[in-house]
C-alpha positions as CSV (number, residue, x, y, z in Angstrom):
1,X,-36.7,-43.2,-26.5
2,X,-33.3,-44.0,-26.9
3,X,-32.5,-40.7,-28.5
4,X,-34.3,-38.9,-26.4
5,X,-32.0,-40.0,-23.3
6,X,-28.9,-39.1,-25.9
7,X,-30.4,-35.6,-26.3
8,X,-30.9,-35.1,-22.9
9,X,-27.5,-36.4,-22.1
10,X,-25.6,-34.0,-24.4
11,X,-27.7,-31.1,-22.9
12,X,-26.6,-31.8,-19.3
13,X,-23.2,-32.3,-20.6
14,X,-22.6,-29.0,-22.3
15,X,-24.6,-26.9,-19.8
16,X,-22.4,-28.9,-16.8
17,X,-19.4,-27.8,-19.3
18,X,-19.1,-24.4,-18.6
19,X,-16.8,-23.4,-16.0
20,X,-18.1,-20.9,-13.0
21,X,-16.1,-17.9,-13.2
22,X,-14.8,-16.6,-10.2
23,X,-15.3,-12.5,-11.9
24,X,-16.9,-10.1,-9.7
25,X,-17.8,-6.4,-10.4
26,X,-15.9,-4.2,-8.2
27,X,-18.8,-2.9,-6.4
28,X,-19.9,-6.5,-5.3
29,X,-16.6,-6.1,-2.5
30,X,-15.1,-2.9,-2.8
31,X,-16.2,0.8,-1.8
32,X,-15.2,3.4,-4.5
33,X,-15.5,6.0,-1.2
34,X,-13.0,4.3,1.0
35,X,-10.2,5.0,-1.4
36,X,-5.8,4.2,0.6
37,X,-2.8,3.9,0.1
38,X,-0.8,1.6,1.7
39,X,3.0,1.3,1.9
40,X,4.4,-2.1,3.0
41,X,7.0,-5.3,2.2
42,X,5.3,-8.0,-0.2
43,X,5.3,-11.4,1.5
44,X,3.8,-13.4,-1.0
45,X,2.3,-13.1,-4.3
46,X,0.2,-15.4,-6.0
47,X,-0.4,-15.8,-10.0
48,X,-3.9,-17.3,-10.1
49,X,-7.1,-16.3,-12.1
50,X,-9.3,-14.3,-12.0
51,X,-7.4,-12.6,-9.9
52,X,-3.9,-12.1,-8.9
53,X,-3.0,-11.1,-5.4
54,X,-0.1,-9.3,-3.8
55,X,0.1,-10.1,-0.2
56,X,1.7,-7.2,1.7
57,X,2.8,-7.0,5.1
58,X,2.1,-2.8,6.7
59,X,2.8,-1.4,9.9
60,X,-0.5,0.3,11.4
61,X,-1.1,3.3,13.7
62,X,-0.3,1.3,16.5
63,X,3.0,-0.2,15.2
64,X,1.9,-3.6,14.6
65,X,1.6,-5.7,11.3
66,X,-0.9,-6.6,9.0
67,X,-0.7,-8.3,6.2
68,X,-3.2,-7.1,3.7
69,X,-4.4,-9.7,0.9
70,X,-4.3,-6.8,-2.6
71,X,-6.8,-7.9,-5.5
72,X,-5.1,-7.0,-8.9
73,X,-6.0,-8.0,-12.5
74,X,-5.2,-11.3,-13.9
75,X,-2.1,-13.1,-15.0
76,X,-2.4,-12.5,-18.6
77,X,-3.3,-8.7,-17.8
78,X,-0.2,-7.9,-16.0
79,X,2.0,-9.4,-18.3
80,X,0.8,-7.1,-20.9
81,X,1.5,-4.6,-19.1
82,X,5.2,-5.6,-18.2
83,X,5.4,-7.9,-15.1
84,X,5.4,-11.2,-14.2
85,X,5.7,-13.2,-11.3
86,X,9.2,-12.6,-10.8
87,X,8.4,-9.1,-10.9
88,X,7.8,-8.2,-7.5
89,X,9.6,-10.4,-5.3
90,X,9.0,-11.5,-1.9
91,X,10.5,-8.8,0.2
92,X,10.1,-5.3,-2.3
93,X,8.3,-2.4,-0.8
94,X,5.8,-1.3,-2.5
95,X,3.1,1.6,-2.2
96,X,0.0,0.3,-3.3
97,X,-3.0,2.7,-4.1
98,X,-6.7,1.1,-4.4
99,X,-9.8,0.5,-2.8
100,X,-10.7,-1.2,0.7
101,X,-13.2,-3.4,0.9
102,X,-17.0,-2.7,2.0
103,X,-16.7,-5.6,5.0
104,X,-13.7,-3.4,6.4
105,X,-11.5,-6.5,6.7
106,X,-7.6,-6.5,5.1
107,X,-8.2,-6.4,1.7
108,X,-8.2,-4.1,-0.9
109,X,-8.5,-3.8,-4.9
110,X,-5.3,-2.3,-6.3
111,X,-5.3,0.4,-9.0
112,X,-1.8,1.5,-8.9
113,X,2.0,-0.5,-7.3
114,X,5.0,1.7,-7.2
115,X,8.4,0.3,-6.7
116,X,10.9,1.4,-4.8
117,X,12.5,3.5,-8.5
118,X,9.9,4.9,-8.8
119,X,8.4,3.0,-11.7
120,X,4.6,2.8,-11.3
121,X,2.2,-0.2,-12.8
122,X,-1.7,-0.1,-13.1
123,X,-2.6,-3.5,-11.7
124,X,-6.2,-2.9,-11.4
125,X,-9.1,-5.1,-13.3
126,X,-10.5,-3.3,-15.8
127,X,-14.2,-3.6,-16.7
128,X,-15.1,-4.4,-13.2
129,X,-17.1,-1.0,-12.5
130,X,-13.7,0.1,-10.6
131,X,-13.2,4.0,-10.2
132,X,-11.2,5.1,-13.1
133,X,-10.1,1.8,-14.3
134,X,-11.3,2.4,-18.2
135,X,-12.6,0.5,-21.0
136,X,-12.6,-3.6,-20.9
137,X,-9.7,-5.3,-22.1
């Protein structure tokens, strides 16, 4: 009996173990046929997995702002490819060319920044079912 509870007890443990990951395919948020770019100031940038996200303040039609929350890859993805979170200061002006999402709210998945020089970055998530975005990493 006493074994038995130990075996059950180890089971519940290692299946509780596993952490929920917070990955989503692209298609679960994003439409591949509302495609934008967007030019505006960062405000705030955050570091976190799954996800990072640029936050990015643009001027609409109408002259007023909007701060628009950008989806990009994770952490450990973007420092591969040559940034890191002091790379895009509070501030910078960026033109950001992704996806909006399906619920038409302020958010969007990003596939491209470009800086003010210029220099361009693919910040999207690859693997996710994202237009273009190539093989997993």
């Amino acid at each position: 009996m006493r074994a038995n509870v130990l075996v059950s007890a180890l089971i519940l443990l290692a299946s509780g173990a596993t952490p929920a990951l917070g990955h989503h395919a692209f298609s679960a948020e994003f439409d591949a046929n509302r495609p934008m770019t967007l030019k505006g100031t960062v405000n705030r940038t955050e570091w976190i997995n799954p996800h990072s996200w640029i936050h990015v303040d643009v001027e609409d039609e109408n002259g007023d702002v909007v701060t628009w929350a950008i989806e990009c890859g994770a952490p450990n993805s973007l420092m591969r490819r040559g940034l890191n979170k002091n790379s895009i200061p509070v501030g910078t002006e960026l033109v950001i060319d992704g996806f909006g999402a399906k619920d038409g709210s302020s958010t969007a998945n990003a596939r491209d920044i470009t800086f003010p020089d210029g220099s361009q970055f693919f910040v999207g998530s690859s693997g996710t079912g994202a237009p273009y975005d190539g093989p997993p990493e």
